[in-house]
N, C-alpha and C positions, 0 to 999 in steps of 0.2 A: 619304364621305357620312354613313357613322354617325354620325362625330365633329361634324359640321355640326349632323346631328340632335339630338344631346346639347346642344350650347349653344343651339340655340331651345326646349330643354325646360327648359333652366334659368331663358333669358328668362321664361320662362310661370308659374314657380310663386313665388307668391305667398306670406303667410303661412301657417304650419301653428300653426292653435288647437286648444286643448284647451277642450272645454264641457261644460257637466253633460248627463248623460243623459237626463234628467227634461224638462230643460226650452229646453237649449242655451245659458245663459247662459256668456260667455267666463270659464273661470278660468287658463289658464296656456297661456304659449309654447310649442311643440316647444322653441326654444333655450333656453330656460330646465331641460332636462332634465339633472340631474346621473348619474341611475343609474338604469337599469330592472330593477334587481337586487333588489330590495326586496318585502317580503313584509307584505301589509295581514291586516286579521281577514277577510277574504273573498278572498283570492289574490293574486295579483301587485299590484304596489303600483310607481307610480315616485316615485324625489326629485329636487324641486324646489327650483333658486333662491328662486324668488318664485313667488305664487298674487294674481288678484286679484278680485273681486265675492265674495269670500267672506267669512264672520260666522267669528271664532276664539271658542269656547268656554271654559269655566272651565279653569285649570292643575289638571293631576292626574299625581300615580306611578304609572308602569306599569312592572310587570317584564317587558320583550320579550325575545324572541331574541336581542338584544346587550347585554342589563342592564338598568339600572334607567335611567328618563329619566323627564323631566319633560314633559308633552305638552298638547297641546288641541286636541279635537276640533273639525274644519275645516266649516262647511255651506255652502253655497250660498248667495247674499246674497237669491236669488231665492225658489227653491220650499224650501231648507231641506233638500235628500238632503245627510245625512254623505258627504263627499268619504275622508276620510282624516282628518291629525292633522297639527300643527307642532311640531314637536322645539324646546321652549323648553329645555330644559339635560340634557346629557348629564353623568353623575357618573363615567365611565373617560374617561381621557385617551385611549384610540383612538377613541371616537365624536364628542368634542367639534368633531366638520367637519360634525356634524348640526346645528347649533343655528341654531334661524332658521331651517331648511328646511322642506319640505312634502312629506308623504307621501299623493299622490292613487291609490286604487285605481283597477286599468286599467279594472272594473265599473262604473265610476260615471261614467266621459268618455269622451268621442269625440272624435274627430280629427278635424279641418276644414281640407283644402287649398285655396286660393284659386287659381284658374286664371284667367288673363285670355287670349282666346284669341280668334284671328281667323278669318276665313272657309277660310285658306290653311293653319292649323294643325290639320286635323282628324286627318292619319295621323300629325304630331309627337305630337299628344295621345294616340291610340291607342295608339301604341306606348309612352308613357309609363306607362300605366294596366297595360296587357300587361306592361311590364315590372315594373311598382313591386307590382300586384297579383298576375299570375301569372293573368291573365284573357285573356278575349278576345275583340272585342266585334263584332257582325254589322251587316252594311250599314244596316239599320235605325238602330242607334245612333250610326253613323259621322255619319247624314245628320245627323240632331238635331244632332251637338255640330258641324255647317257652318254651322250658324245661332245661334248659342250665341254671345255676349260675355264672361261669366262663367260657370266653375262652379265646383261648389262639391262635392268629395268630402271624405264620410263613412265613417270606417271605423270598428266598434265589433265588437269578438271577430273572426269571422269574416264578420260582412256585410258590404256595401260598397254605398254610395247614391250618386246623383249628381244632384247639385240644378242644375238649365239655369235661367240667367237670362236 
């Protein structure tokens, strides 16, 4: 029965976006994530394949924590928040797998899972949230999401939102 319940939860999920905080404009796939190892000027930082609604900035030298690169700072096509940086040229032959990528701080985007979900899926969905969040949701919410077609969860640091359509 578990196992039944895992594959209607995978039926269910949708894309997972990344958007600006400001304003929620899409800048980047979850699958577009190469590393969440990465360290921005304001704390964790991931790299990215590809980024897109965003404005790249003038090339400049920075000396980071892995040397010297060539970079340009990334903004938002919309409201203009600094996202991060693009790695135009790495100068050590160990970094040169940055180039062309994108360094978005985890402060600056949210995460957006598309849910499509039926009247018959509301303990598949629950239990997916309990499990992916580490939450737990009261009769109240259960009812909501039995009338729900889409939704749409937000995760940003430690909050977590759920948008019913």
């Amino acid at each position: 029965k578990i196992l039944e319940s895992c594959l209607k939860i995978l039926e269910l999920i949708g894309p997972r976006l990344y958007s600006c905080c400001n304003c929620r404009n899409h800048v980047s796939l979850h699958d577009d994530i190469i590393s969440k190892a990465f360290q921005g000027r304001n704390g964790r930082a991931f790299l990215f394949s590809h980024a897109m609604n965003i404005v790249i900035g003038p090339k400049e030298d920075r000396h980071l924590m892995t040397g010297l690169h060539t970079v340009a700072d990334i903004y938002c096509a919309d409201c203009h928040e600094v996202f991060g940086w693009k790695y135009e040229r790495a100068y050590e032959a160990t970094q040169k797998y940055k180039e062309g990528k994108f360094i978005l701080e985890k402060s600056k985007i949210v995460l957006y899972i598309l849910l499509n979900i039926g009247r018959d899926c509301t303990c598949i969905f629950a239990t997916l949230i309990s499990l992916y969040m580490d939450i737990s949701f009261n009769g109240l919410m259960c009812n909501l999401f039995k009338h729900a077609r889409k939704l749409i969860l937000c995760t940003t640091k430690k909050k977590f939102s759920v948008v019913v359509n």
